[in-house]
C-alpha positions in Angstrom: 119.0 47.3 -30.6 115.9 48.1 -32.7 112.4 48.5 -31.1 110.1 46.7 -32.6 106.7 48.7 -31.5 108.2 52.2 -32.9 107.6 52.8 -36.3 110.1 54.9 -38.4 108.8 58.1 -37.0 109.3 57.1 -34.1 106.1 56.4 -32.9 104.3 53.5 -31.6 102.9 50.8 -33.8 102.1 47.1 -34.0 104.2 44.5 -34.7 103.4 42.4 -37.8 103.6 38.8 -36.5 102.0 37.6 -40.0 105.3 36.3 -41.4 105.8 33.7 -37.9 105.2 30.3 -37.4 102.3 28.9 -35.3 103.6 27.3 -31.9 102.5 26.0 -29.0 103.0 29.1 -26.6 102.5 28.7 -22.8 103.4 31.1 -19.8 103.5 31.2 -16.5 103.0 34.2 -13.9 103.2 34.9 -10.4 102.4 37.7 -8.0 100.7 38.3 -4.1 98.7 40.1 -2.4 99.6 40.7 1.2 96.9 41.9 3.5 96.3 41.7 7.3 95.9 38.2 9.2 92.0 39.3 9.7 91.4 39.2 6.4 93.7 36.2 5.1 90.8 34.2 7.9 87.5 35.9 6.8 89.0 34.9 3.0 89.5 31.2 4.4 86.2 30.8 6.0 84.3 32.3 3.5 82.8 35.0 5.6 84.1 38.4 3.4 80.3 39.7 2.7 81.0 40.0 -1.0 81.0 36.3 -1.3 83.4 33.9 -2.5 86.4 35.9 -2.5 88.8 33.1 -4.6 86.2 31.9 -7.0 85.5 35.6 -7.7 88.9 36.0 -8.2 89.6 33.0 -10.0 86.2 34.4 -12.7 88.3 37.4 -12.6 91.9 36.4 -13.6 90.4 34.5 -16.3 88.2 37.1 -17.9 91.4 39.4 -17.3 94.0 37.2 -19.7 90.7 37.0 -22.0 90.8 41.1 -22.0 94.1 41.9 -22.2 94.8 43.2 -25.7 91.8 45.8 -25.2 94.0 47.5 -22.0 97.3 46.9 -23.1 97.6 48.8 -26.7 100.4 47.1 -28.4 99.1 43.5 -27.4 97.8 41.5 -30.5 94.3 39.9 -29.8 95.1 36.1 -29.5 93.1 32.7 -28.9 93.8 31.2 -25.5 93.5 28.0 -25.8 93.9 27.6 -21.7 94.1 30.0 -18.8 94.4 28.3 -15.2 94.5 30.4 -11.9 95.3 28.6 -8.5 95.6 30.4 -5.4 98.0 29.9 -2.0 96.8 31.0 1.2 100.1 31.7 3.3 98.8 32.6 6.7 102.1 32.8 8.2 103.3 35.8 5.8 99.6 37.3 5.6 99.2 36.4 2.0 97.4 34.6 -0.9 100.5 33.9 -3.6 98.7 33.4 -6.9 99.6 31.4 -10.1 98.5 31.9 -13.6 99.3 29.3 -16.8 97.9 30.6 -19.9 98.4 28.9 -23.4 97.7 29.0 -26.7 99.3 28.0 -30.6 99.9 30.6 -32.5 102.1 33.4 -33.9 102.5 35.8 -31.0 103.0 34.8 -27.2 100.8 34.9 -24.1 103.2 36.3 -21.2 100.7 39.3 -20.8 97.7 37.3 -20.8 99.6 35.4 -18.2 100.7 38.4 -16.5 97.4 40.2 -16.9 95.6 37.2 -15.4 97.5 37.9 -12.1 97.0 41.2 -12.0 93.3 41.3 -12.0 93.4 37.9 -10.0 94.8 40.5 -7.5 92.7 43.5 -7.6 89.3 41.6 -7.4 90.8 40.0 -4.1 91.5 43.9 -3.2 87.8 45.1 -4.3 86.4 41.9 -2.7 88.1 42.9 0.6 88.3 46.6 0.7 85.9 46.9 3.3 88.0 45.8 5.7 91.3 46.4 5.1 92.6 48.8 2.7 96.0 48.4 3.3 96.4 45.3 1.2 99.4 45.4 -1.0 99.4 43.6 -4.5 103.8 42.5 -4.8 105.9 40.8 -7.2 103.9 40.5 -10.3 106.5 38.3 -12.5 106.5 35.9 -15.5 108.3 32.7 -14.5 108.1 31.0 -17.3 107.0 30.9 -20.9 107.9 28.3 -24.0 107.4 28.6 -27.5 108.2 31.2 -30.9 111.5 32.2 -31.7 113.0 33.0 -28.5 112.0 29.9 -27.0 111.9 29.0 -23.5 113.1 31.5 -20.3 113.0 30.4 -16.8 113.2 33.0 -14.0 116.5 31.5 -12.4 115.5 33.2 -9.1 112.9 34.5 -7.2 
């Protein structure tokens, strides 16, 4: 099987996506963020000092999938045309499981913006919380779905 980001020197490069078709490409990723039951309540009602912890979060995840080709170097800058985040409190497992769709038409897909969207989703819940519990763990950061290009569609057959 032939890498497509290594050049023939064997070093890292680009892929030139000019030659695809535009598609309607949508993804979908998941991940937590597990903390202690304190902080799952203080998040629920609203009283983490740093503010709104979700909405933050929600800003965040967003402006995350926006940034992702300038922190991940092999990722093509792409127009989203729609990034959602949504957010489930689970106080029985001490976690907030979060959900990111992210879409766009186009030559090259938009798993890592999905992805990416998650993962900062996460870590602004972590800096909004810090102060009070800095044993928070951020699990399970998957793609669940995408559609679109050449490959088509996958579906995660289990989590």
């Amino acid at each position: 099987m032939q890498l497509t980001h290594i050049n023939e020197q064997g070093r890292a490069k680009m892929v030139d996506v000019s030659e695809k078709n535009d598609t309607v490409r949508e993804a979908i990723a998941i991940g937590s963020i597990s903390m202690k039951r304190e902080t799952i309540e203080k998040i629920k009602n609203g009283s983490i000092s740093k503010g709104d912890v979700l909405s933050v979060a929600q800003v965040g995840g967003i402006m995350g999938a926006k940034s992702t080709s300038q922190v991940i170097p092999m990722c093509h800058p792409i127009m989203i045309s729609a990034c959602d985040i949504s957010f489930k409190i689970d106080s029985e497992n001490n976690k907030i499981d979060i959900t990111a769709t992210t879409r766009t038409v186009g030559k090259t897909g938009i798993e890592m913006e999905a992805l990416t969207a998650v993962s900062v989703a996460a870590l602004t819940i972590y800096d909004m919380c810090k102060a009070i519990d800095r044993e928070m763990v951020i699990n399970n950061i998957m793609l669940v779905r995408k559609s679109g290009g050449k490959s088509g569609i996958f579906e995660r057959k289990a989590l």
